[in-house]
N, CA, C and O atoms as a Tinker XYZ file with bonds, in Angstrom:
   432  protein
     1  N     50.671000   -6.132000   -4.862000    73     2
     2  CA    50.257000   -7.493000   -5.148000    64     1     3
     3  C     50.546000   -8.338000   -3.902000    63     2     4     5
     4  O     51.651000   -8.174000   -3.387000    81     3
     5  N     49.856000   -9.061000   -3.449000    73     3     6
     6  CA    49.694000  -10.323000   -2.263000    64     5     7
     7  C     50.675000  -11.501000   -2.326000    63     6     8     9
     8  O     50.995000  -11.907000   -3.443000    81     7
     9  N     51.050000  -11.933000   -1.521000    73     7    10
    10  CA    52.089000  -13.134000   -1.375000    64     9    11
    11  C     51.601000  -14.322000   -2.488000    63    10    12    13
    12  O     52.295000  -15.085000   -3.159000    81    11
    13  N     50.427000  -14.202000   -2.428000    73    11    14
    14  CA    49.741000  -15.442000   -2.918000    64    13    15
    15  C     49.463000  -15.373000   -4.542000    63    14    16    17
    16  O     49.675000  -16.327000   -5.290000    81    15
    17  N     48.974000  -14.143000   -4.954000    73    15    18
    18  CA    49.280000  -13.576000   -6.531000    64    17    19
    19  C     50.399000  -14.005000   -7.133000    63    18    20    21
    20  O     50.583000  -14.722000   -8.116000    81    19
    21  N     51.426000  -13.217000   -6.071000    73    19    22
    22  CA    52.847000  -13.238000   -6.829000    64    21    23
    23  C     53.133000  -14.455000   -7.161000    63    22    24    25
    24  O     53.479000  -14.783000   -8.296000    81    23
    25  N     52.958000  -15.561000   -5.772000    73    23    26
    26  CA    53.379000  -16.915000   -6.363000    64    25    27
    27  C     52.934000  -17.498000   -7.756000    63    26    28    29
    28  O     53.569000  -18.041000   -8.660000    81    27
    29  N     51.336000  -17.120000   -7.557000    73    27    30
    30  CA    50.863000  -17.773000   -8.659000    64    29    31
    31  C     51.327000  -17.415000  -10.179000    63    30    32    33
    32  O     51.064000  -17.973000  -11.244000    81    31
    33  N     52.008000  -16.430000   -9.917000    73    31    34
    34  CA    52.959000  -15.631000  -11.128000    64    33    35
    35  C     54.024000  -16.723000  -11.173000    63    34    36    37
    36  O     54.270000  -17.334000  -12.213000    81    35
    37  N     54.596000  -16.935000  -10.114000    73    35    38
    38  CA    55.940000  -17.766000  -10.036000    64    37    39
    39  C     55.786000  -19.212000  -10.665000    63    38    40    41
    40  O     56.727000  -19.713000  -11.279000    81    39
    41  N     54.639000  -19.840000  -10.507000    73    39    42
    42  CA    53.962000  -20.525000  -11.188000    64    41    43
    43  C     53.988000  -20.721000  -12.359000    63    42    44    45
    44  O     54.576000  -21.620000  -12.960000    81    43
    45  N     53.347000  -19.886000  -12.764000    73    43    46
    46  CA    53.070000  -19.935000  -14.426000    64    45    47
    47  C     53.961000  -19.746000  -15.117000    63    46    48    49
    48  O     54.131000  -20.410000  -16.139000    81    47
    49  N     54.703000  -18.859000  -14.765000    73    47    50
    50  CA    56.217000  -18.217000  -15.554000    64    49    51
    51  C     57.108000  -19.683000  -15.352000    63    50    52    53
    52  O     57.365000  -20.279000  -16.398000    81    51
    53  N     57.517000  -20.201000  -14.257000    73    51    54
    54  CA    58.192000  -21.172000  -14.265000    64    53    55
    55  C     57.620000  -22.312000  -15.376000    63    54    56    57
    56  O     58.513000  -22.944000  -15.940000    81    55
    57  N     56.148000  -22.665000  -15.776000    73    55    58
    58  CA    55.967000  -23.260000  -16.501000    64    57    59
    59  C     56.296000  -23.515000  -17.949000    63    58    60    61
    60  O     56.253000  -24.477000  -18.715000    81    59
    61  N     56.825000  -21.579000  -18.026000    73    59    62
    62  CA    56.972000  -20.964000  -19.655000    64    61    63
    63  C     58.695000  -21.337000  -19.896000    63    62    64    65
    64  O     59.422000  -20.974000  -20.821000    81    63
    65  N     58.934000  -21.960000  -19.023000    73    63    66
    66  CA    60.530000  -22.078000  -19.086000    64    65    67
    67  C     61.127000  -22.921000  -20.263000    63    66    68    69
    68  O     60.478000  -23.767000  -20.878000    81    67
    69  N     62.191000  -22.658000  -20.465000    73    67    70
    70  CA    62.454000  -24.195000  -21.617000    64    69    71
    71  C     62.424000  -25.400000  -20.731000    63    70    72    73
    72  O     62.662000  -25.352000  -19.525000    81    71
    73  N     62.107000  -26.521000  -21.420000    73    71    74
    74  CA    62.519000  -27.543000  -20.929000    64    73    75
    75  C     63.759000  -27.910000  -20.381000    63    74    76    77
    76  O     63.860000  -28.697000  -19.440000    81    75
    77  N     64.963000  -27.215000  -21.093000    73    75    78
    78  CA    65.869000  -27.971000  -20.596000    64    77    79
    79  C     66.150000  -27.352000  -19.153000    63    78    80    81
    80  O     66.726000  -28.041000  -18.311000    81    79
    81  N     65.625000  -25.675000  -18.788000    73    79    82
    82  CA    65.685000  -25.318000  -17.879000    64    81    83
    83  C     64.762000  -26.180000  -16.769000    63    82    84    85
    84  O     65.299000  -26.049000  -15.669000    81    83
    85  N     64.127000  -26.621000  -16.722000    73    83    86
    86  CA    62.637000  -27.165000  -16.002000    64    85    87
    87  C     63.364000  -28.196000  -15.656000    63    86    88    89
    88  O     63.099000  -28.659000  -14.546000    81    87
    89  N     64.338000  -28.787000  -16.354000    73    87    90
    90  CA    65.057000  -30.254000  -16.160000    64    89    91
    91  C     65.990000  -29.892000  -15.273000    63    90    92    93
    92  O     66.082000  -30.457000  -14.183000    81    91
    93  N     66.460000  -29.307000  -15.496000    73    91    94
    94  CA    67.574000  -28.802000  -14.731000    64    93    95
    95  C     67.780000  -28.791000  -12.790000    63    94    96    97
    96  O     68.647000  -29.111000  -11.977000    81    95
    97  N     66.485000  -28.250000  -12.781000    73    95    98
    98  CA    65.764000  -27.723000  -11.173000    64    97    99
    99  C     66.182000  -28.821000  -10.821000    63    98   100   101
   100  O     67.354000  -28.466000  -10.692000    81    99
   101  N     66.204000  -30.300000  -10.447000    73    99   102
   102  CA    65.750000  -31.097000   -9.668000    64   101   103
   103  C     66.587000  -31.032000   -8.026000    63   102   104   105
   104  O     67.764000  -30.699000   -7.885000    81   103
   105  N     65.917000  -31.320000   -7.221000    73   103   106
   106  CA    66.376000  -30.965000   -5.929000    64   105   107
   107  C     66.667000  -29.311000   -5.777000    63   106   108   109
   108  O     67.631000  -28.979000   -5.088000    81   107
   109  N     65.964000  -28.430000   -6.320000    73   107   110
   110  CA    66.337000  -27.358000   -6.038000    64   109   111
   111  C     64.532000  -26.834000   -6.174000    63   110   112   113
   112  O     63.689000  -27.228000   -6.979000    81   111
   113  N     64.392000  -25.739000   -4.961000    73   111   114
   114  CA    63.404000  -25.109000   -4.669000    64   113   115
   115  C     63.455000  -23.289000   -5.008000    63   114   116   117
   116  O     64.465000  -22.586000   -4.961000    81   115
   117  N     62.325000  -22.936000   -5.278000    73   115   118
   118  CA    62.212000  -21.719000   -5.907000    64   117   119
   119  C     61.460000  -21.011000   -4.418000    63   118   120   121
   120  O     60.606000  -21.725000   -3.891000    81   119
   121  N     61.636000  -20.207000   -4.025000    73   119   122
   122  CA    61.033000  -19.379000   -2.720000    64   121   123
   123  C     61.242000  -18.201000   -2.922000    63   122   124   125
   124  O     62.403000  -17.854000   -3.140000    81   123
   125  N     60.068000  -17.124000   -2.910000    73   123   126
   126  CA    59.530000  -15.969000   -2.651000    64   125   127
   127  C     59.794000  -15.622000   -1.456000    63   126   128   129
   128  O     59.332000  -16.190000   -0.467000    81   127
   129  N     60.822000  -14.330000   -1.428000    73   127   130
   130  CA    61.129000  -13.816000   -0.036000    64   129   131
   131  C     60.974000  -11.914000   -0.921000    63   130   132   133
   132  O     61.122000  -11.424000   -2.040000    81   131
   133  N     60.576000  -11.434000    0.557000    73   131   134
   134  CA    60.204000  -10.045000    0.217000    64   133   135
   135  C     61.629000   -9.366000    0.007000    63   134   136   137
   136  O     62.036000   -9.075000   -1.117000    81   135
   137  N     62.029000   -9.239000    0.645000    73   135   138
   138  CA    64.232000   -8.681000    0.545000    64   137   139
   139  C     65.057000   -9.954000    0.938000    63   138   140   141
   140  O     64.779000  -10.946000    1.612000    81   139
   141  N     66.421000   -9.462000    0.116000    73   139   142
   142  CA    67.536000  -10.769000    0.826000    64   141   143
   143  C     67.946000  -10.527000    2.019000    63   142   144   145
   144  O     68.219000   -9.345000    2.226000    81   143
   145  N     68.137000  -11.522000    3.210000    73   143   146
   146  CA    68.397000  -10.992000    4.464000    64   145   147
   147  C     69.958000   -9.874000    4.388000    63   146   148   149
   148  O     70.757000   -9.742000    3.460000    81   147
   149  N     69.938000   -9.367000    5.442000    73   147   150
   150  CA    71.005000   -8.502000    5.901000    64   149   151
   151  C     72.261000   -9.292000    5.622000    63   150   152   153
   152  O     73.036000   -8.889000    4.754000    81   151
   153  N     72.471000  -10.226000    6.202000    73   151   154
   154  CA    73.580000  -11.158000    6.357000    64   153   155
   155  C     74.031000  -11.604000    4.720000    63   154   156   157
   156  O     75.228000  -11.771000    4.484000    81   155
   157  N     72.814000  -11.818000    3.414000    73   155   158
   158  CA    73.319000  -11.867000    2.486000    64   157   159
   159  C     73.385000  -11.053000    1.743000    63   158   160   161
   160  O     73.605000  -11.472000    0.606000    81   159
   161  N     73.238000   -9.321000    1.894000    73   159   162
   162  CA    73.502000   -8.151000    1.611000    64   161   163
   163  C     74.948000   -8.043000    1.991000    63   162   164   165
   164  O     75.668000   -7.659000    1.069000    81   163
   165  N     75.678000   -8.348000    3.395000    73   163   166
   166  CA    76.681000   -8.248000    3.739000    64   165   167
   167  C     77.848000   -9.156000    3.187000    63   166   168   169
   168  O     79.012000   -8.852000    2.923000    81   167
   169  N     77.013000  -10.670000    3.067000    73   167   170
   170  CA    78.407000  -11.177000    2.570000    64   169   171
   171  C     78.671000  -11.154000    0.360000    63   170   172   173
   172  O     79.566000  -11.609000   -0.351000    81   171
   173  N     77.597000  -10.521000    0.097000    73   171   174
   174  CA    77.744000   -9.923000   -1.602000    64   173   175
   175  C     78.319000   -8.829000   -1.247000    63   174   176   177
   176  O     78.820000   -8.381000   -2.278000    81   175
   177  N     78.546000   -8.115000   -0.357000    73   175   178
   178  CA    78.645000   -6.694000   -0.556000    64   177   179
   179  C     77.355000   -5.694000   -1.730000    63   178   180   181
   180  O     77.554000   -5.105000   -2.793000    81   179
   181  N     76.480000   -5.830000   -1.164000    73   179   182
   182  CA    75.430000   -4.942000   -2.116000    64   181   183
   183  C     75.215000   -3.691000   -1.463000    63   182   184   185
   184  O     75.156000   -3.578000   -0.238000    81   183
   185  N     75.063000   -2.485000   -2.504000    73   183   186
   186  CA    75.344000   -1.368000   -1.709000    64   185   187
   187  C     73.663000   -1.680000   -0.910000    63   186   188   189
   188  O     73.567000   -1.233000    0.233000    81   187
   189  N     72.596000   -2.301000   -1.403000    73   187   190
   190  CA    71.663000   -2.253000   -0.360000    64   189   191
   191  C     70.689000   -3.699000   -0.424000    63   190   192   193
   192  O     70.943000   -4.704000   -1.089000    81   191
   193  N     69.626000   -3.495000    0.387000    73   191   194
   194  CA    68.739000   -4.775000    0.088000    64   193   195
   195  C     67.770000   -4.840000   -1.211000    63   194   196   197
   196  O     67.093000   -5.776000   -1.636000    81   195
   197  N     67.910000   -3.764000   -1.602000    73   195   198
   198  CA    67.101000   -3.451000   -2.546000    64   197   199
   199  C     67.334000   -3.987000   -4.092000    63   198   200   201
   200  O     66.559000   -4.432000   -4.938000    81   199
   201  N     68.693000   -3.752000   -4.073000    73   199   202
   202  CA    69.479000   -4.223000   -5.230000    64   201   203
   203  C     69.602000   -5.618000   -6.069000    63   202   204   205
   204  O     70.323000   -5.836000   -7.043000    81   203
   205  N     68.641000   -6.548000   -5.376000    73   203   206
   206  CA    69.316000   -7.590000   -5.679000    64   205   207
   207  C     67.464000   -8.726000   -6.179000    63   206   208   209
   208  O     66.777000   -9.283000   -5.324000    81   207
   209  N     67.295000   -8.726000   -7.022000    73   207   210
   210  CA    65.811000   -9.793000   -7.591000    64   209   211
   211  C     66.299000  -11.127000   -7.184000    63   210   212   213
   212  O     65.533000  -11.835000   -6.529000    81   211
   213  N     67.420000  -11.539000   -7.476000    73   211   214
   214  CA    67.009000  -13.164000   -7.044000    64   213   215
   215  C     68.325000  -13.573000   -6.775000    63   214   216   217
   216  O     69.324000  -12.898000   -7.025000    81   215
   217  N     68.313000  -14.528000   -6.335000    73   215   218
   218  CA    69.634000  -15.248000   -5.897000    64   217   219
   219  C     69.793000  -16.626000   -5.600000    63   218   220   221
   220  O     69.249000  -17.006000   -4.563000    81   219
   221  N     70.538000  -17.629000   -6.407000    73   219   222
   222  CA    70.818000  -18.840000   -6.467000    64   221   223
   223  C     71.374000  -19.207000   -5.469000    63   222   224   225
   224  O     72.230000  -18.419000   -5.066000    81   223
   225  N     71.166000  -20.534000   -4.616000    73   223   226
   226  CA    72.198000  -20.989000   -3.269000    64   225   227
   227  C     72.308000  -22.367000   -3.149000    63   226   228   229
   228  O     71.317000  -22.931000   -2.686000    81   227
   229  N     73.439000  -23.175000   -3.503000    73   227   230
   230  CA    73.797000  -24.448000   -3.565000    64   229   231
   231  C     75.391000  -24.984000   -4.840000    63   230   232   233
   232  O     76.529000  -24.514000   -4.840000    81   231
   233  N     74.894000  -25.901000   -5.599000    73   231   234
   234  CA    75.923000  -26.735000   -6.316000    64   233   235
   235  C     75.474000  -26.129000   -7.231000    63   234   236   237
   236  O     74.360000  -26.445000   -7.648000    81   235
   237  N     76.085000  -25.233000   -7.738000    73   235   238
   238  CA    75.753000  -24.334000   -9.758000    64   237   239
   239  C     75.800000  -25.560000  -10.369000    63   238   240   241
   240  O     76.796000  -26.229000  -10.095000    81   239
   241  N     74.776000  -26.174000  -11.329000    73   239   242
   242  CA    74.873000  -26.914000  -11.958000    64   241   243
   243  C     76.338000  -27.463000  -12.824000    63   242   244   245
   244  O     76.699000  -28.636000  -12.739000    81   243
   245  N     76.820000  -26.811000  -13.349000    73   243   246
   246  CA    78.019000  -26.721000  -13.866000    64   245   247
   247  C     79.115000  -27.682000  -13.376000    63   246   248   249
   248  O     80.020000  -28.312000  -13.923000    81   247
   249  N     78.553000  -27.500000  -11.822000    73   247   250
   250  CA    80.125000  -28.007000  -10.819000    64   249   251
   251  C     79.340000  -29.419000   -9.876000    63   250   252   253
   252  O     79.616000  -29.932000   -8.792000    81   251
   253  N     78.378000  -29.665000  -10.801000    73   251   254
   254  CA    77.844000  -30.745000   -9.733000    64   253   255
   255  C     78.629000  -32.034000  -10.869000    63   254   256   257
   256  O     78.289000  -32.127000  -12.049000    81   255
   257  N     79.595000  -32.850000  -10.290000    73   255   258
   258  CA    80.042000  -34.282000  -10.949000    64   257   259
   259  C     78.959000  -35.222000  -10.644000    63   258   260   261
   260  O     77.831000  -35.169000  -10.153000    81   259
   261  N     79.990000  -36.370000  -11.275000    73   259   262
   262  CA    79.500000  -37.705000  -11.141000    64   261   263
   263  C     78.702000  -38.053000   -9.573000    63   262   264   265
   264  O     77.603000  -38.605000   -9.530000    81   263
   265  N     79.483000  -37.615000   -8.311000    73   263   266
   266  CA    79.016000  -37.913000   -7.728000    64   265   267
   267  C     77.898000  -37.423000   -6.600000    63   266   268   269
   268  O     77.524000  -37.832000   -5.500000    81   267
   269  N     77.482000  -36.010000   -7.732000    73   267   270
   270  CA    76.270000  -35.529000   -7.015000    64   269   271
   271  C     75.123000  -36.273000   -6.947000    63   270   272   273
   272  O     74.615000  -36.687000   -7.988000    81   271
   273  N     74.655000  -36.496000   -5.911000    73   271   274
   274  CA    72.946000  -37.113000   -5.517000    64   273   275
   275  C     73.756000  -39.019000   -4.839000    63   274   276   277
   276  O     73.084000  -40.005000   -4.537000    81   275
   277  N     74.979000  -38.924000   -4.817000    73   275   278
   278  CA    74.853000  -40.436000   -4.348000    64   277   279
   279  C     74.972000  -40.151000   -2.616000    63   278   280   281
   280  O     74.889000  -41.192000   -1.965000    81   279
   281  N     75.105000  -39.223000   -2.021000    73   279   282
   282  CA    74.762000  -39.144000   -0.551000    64   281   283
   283  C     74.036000  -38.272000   -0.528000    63   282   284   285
   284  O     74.015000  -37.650000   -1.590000    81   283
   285  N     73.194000  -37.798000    0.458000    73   283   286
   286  CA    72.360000  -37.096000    0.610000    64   285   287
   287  C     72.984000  -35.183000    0.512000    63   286   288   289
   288  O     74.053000  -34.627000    0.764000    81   287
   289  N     71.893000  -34.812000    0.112000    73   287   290
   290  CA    72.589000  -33.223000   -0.183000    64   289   291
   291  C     71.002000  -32.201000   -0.043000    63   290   292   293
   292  O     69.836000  -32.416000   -0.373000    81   291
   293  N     71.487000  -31.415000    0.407000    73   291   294
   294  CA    70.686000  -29.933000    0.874000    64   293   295
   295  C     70.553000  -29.424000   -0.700000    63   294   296   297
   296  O     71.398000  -29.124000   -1.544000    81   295
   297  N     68.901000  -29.471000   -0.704000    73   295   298
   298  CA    68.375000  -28.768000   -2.073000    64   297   299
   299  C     68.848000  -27.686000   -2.383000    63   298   300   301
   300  O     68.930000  -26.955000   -1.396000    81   299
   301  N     69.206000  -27.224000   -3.309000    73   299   302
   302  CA    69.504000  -25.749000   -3.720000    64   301   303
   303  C     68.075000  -24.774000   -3.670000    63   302   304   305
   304  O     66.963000  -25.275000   -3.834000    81   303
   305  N     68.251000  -23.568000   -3.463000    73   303   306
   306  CA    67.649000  -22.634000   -3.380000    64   305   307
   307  C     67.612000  -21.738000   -4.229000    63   306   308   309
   308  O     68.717000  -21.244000   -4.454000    81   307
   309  N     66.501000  -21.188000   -4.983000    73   307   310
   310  CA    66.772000  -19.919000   -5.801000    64   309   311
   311  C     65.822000  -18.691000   -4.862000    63   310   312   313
   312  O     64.677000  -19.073000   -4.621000    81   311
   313  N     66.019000  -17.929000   -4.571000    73   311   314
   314  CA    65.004000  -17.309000   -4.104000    64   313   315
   315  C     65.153000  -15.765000   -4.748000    63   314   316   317
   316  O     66.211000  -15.138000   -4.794000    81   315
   317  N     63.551000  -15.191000   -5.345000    73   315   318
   318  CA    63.397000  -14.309000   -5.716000    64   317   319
   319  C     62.922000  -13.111000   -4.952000    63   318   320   321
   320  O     62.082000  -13.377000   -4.093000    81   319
   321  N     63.172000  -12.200000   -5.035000    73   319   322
   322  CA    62.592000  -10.937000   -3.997000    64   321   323
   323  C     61.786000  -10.024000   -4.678000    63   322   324   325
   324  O     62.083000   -9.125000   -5.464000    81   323
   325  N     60.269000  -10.568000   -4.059000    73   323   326
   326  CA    59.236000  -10.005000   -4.349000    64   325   327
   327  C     59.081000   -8.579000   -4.315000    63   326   328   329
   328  O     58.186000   -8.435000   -5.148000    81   327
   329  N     59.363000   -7.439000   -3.901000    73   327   330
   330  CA    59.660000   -6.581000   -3.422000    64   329   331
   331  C     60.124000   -5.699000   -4.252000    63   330   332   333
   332  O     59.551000   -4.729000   -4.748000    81   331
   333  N     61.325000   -6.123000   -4.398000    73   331   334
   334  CA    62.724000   -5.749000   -5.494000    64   333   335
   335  C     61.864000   -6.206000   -7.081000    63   334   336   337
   336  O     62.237000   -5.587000   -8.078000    81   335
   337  N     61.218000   -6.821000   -7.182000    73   335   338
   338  CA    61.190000   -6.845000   -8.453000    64   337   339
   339  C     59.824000   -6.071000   -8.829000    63   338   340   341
   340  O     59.567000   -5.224000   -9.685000    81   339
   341  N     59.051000   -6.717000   -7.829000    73   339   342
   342  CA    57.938000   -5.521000   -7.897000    64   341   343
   343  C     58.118000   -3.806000   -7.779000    63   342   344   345
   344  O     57.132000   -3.160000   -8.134000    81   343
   345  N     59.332000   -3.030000   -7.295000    73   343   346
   346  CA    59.883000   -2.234000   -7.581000    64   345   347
   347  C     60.014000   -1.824000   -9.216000    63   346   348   349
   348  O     59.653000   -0.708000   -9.592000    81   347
   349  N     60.460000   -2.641000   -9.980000    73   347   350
   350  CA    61.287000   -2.379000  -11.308000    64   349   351
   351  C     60.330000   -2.747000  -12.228000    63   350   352   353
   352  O     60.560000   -3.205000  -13.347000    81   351
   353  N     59.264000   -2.540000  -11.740000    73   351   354
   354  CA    58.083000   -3.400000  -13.065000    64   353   355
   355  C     56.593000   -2.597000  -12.568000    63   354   356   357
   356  O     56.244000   -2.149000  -11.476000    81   355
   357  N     56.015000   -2.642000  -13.716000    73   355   358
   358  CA    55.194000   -1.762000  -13.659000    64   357   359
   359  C     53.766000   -2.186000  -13.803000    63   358   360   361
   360  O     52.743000   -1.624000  -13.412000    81   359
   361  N     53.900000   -3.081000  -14.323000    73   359   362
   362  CA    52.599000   -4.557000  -14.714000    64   361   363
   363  C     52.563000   -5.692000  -14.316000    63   362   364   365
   364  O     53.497000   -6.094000  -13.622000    81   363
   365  N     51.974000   -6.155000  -14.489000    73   363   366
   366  CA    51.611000   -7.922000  -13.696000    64   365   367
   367  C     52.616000   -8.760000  -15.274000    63   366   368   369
   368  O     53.497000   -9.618000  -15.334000    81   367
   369  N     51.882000   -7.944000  -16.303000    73   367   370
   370  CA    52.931000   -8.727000  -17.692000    64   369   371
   371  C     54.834000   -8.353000  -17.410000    63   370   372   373
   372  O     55.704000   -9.185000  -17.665000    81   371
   373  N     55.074000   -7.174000  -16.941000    73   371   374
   374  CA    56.702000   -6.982000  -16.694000    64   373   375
   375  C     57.253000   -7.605000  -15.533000    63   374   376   377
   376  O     58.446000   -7.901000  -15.477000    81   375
   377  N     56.167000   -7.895000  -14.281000    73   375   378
   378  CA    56.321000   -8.537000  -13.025000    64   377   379
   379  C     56.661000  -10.424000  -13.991000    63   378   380   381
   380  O     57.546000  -11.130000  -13.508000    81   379
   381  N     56.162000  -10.753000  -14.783000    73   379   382
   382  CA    55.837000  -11.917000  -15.256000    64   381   383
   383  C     57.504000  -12.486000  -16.232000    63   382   384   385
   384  O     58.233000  -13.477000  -16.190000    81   383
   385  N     57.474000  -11.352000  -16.923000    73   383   386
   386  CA    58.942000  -11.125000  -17.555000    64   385   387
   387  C     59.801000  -11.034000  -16.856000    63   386   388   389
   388  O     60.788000  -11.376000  -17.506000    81   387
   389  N     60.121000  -10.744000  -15.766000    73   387   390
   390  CA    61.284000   -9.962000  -14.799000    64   389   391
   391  C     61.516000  -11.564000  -13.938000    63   390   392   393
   392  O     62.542000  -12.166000  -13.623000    81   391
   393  N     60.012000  -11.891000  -13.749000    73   391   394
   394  CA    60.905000  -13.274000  -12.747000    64   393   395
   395  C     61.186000  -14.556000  -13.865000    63   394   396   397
   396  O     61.683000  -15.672000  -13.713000    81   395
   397  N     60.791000  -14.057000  -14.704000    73   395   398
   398  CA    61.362000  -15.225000  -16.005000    64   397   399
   399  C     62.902000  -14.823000  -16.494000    63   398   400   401
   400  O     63.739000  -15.689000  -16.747000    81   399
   401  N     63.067000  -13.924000  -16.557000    73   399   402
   402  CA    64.741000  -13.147000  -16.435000    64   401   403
   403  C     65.207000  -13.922000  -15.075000    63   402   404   405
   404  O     65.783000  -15.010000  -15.116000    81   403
   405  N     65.087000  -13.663000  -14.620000    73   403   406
   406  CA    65.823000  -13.768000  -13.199000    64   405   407
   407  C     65.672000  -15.546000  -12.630000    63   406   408   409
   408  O     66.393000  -16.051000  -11.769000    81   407
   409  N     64.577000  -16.237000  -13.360000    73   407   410
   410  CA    64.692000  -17.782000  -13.102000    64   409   411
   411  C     66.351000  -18.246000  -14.525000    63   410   412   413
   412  O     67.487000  -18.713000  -14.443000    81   411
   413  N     65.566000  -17.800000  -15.455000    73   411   414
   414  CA    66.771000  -18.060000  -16.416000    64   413   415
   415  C     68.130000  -17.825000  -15.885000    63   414   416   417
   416  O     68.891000  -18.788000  -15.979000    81   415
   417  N     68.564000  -16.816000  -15.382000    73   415   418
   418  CA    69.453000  -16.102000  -14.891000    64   417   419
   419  C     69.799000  -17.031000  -13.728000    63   418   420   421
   420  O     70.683000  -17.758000  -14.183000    81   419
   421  N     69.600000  -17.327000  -12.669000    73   419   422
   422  CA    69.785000  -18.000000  -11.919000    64   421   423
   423  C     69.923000  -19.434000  -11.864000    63   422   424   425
   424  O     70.585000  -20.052000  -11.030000    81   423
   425  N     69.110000  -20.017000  -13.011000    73   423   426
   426  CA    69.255000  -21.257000  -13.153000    64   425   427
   427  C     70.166000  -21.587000  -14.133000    63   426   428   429
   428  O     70.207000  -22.813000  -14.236000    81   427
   429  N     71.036000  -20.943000  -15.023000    73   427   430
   430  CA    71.754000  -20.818000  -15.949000    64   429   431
   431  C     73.113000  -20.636000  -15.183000    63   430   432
   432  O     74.159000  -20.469000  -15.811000    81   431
């Protein structure tokens, strides 16, 4: 599947989200990368690049207080690995499920 497919997967699935997840995102960006770089294989310790569908990077919702958003702050990142998940799925419908797992999962 093409860079441009997949997104449009990323798309739609993100649409199927709950609301309260959809609410949640703000200041945070969703990006399609084919593997996680080396450097964040190394500092998870993953036995490889392969291992890993998606990965959250910023303020876990949880731990953002009162005074998140009153100075300026670097969007959070979720980024999914196209690659890796297209690995573990066998259909465009399990490709569809798998990054809806893994948005939940990450945004949770």
């Amino acid at each position: 599947m093409d860079q441009e497919e997949f997104e449009r997967i990323v798309e739609r699935t993100f649409e199927r989200l709950p609301e309260q997840f959809r609410n949640a995102i703000e200041n945070m960006g969703v990006f399609v990368e084919n593997y996680p770089t080396d450097d964040i294989v190394q500092k998870m310790n993953l036995p490889s690049k392969y291992s890993l569908l998606g990965l959250y990077q910023g303020i876990p919702l949880p731990k953002r207080g009162s005074w998140y958003g009153m100075s300026p702050v670097s969007p959070d990142k979720i980024s999914l690995y196209k690659n890796n998940i297209e690995a573990v799925c066998r259909t465009e419908k399990e490709i569809e499920e798998k990054i809806y797992d893994v948005l939940i999962h990450e945004i949770g």
